[in-house]
C-alpha positions, 0 to 999 in steps of 0.5 A: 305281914309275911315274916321272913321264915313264912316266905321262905316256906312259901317260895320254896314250896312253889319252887319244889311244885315246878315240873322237872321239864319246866326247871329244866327249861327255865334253868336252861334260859337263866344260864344262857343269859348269865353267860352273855354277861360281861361279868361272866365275859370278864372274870377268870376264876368263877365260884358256882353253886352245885345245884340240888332239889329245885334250884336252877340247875347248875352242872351243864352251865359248870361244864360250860364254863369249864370249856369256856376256860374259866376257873371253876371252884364250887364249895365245900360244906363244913357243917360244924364250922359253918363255912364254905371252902372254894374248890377247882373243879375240872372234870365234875364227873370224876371229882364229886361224891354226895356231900352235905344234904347229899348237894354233890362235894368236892371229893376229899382227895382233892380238898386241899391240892385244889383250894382256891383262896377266896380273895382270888374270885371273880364272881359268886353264884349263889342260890337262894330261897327268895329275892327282891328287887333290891337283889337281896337275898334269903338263903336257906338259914344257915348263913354259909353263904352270906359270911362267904361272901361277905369276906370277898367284897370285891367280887361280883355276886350273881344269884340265879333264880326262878321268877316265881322267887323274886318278891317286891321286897323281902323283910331282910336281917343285918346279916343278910347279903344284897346281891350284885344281879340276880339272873331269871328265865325273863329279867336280869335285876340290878342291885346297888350295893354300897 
């Protein structure tokens, strides 16, 4: 039996095989659908990963959001204090610079004028390693994410995905975060969480 760290090694190996053209196109479909989403339609402030290696891409789906006049905050790692910030972004152009694992950050002048408080969030999208039909979720270790949103409860949580990272069922830890949907190039999951 698969545990969970040999799982995560495995999906991500596929994923990181996956041709530039290939991600590209998936992405672009994964995002497409997520913006037909009443979810998406409803909420006003929009916390959104910044994507980097293989995950499905997220800066064109970011400016989208922008123009669509939504709210947009992307995170901030702090490493040692193993936590995420929320930070508006307007114009990703002028406000990144490479961040943690080289992800593209919030640039440092804008920290703290532009720092949203957590519980004024809509909706999360997060990345992920590997998902199951429950719409759990393996992230990469660290657990950033799962105490991120596991302090707003109220909002929606979205992943977007691959469909070569979904799994029936994935051998998921008490810390582990179950997902609201998670978004593929061919499906839209539906989670219960409690």
């Amino acid at each position: 039996m698969e545990d969970g760290k040999q799982m995560r090694s495995r999906i991500l190996a596929k994923r990181d095989s996956m041709t530039a053209a290939d991600r590209s196109t998936k992405s672009s479909a994964i995002c497409a659908t997520l913006m037909t989403l009443d979810e998406i339609q409803d909420s006003s402030t929009i916390f959104l990963y910044v994507s980097f290696r293989s995950e499905v891409q997220t800066i064109e789906l970011l400016n989208t959001l922008i123009q669509n006049g939504k709210k947009v905050c992307v995170p901030i790692t702090y490493v040692k204090e193993k936590r995420l910030d929320a930070i508006h972004i307007t114009d990703p152009d002028k406000q990144f610079v490479p961040g943690y694992c080289n992800i593209p950050e919030p640039a440092p002048e804008i920290l703290t004028t532009n720092l949203v408080p957590p519980e004024s969030i809509d909706t999360v999208i997060l990345p992920g390693s590997v998902f199951d039909r429950r719409c759990g979720r393996f992230g990469y270790g660290g657990g950033f994410y799962d105490r991120f949103v596991s302090a707003i409860p109220k909002a929606h949580r979205i992943a977007l995905a691959y469909d070569l990272q979904i799994v029936e069922r994935a051998p998921l830890q008490p810390h582990d975060e179950i997902l609201d949907l998670v978004i593929t190039e061919t499906r839209v999951i539906r989670g219960k969480r409690k």
